[in-house]
TITITI-692259 format. One line per 4 residues: number of its first residue (from 0); their letters; for each residue x, y, z of N, C-alpha, C. Coordinates in steps of 0.2 Angstrom, whole numbers, always signed. Layout:
% residues N
NUM	A	X,Y,Z,X,Y,Z,X,Y,Z ~ ...
% end
This chain:
% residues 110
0	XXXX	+836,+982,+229,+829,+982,+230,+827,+975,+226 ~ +828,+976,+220,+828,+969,+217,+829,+963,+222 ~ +835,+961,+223,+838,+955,+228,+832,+956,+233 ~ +828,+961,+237,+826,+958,+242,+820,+956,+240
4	XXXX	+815,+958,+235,+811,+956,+231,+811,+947,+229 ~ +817,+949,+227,+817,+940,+225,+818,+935,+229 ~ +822,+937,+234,+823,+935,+243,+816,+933,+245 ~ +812,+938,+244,+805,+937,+248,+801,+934,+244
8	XXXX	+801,+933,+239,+796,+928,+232,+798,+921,+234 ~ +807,+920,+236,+807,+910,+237,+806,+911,+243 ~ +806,+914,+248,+806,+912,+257,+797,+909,+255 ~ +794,+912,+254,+786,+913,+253,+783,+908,+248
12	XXXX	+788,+905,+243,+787,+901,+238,+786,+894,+242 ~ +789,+894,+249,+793,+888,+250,+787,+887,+258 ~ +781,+890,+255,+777,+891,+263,+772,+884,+259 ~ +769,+882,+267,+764,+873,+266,+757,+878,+265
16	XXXX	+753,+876,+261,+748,+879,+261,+741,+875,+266 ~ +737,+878,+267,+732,+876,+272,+725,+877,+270 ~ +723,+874,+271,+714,+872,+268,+711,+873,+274 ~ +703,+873,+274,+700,+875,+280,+692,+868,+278
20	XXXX	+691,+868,+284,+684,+863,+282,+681,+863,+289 ~ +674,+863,+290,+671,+866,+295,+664,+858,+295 ~ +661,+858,+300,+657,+854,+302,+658,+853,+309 ~ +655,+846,+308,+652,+842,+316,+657,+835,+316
24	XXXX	+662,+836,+323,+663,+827,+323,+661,+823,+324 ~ +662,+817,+319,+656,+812,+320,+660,+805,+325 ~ +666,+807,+324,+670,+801,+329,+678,+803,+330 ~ +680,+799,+335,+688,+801,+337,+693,+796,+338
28	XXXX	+698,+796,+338,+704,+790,+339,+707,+794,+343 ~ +706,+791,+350,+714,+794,+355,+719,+789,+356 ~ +726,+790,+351,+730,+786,+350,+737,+788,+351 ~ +742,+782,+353,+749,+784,+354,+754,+779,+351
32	XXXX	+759,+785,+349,+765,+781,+342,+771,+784,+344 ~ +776,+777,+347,+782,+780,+345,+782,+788,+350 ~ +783,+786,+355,+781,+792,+362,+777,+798,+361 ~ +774,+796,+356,+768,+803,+353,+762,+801,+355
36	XXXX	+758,+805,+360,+748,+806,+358,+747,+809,+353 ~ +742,+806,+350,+739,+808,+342,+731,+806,+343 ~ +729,+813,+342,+722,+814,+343,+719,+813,+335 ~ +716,+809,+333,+711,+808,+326,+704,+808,+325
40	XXXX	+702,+813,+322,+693,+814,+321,+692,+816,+313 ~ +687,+814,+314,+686,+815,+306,+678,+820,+308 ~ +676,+823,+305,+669,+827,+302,+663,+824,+300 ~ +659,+826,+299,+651,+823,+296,+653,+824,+290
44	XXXX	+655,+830,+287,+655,+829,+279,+662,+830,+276 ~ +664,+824,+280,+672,+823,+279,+673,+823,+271 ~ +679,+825,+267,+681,+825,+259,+689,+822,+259 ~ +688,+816,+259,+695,+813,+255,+699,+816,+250
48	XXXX	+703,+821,+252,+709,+822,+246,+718,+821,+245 ~ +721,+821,+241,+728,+823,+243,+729,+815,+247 ~ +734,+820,+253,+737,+813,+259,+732,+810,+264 ~ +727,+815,+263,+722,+813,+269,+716,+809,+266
52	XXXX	+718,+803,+265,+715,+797,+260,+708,+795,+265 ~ +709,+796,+269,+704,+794,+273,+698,+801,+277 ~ +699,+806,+274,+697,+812,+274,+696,+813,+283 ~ +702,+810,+285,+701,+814,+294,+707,+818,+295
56	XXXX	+707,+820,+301,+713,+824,+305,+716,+823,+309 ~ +722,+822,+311,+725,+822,+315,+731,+825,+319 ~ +732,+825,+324,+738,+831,+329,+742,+827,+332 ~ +746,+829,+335,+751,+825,+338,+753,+827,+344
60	XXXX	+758,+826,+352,+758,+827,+356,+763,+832,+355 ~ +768,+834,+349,+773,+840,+348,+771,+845,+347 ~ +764,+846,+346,+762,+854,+343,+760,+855,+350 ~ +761,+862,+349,+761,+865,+356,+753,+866,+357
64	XXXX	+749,+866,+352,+743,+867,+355,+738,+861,+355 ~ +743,+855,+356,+741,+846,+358,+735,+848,+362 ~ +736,+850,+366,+733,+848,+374,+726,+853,+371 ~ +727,+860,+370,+719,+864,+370,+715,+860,+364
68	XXXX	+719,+857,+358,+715,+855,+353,+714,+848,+355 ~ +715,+844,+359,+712,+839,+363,+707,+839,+365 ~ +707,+842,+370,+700,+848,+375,+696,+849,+370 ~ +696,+851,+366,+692,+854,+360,+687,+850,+357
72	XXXX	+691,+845,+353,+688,+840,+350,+686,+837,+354 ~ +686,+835,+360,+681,+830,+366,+676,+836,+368 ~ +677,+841,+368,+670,+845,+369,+667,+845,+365 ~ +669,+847,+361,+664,+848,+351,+661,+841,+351
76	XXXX	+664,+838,+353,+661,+830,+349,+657,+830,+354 ~ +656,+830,+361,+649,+826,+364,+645,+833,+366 ~ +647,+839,+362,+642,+845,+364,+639,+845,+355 ~ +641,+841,+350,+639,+842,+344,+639,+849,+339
80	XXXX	+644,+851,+344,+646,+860,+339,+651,+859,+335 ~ +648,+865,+329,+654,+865,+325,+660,+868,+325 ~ +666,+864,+321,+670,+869,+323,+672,+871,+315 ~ +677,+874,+315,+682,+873,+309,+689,+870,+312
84	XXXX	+691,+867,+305,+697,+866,+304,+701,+867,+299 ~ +708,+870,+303,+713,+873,+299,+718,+869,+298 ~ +718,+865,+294,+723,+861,+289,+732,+862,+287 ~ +735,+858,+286,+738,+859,+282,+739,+852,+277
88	XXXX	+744,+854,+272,+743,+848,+265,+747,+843,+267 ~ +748,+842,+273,+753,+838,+274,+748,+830,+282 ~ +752,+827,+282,+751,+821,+283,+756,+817,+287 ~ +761,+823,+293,+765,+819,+297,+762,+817,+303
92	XXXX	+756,+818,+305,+755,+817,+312,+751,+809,+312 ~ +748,+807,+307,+745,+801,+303,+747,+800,+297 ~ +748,+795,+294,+749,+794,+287,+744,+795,+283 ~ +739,+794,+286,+734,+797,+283,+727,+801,+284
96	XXXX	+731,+806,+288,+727,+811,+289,+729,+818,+290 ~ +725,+822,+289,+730,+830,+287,+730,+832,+292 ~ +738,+837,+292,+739,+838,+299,+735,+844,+302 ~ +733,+845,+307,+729,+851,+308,+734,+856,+312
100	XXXX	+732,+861,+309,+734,+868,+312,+733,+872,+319 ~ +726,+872,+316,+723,+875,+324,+714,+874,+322 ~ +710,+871,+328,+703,+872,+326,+699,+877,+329 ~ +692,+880,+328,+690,+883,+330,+685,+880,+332
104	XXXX	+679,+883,+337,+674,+878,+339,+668,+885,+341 ~ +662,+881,+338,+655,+886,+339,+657,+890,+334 ~ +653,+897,+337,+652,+903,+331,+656,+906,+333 ~ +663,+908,+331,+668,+914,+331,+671,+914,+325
108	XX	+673,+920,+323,+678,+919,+315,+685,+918,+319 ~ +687,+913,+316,+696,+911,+315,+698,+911,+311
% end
């Protein structure tokens, strides 16, 4: 029982932790690198920390949910609704912006 306990403490030890930040997009960069799309938008009340030095966000064309969070932020952006975004602490997709996870958009909890 012990062992599985401790099994489950470093599998969970070793998870990326994720942030959330919520607002209005105020701009976008549809961009491509090294056979990747990379979607960039930053927030109205954007907060530079960590890797995301320039307090934006960005995805890539290898996450599977490229395409719906594409659609997303080009609709949020010229419909002016808020969304949230679900972050992680990491900074592969842009050097210098956090990778997103998944966002939400208008009034629903995510």
């Amino acid at each position: 029982m012990k062992k599985r306990i401790a099994t489950l403490i470093a599998l969970t030890s070793f998870s990326v932790n994720a942030s959330v930040q919520s607002g209005v997009i105020s701009g976008y960069i549809p961009y491509s690198h090294e056979q990747k799309e990379i979607i960039i938008f930053q927030l109205n009340n954007n907060v530079a920390q960590g890797c995301k030095t320039t307090g934006r966000f960005a995805m890539d064309s290898t996450s599977p949910r490229y395409q719906a969070t594409l659609s997303s932020v080009l609709a949020a952006y010229h419909s002016k609704s808020p969304i949230r975004v679900n972050y992680l602490d990491t900074c592969n997709a842009w050097g210098n912006s956090a990778d997103v996870d998944y966002i939400c958009v208008g009034d629903v909890a995510c």
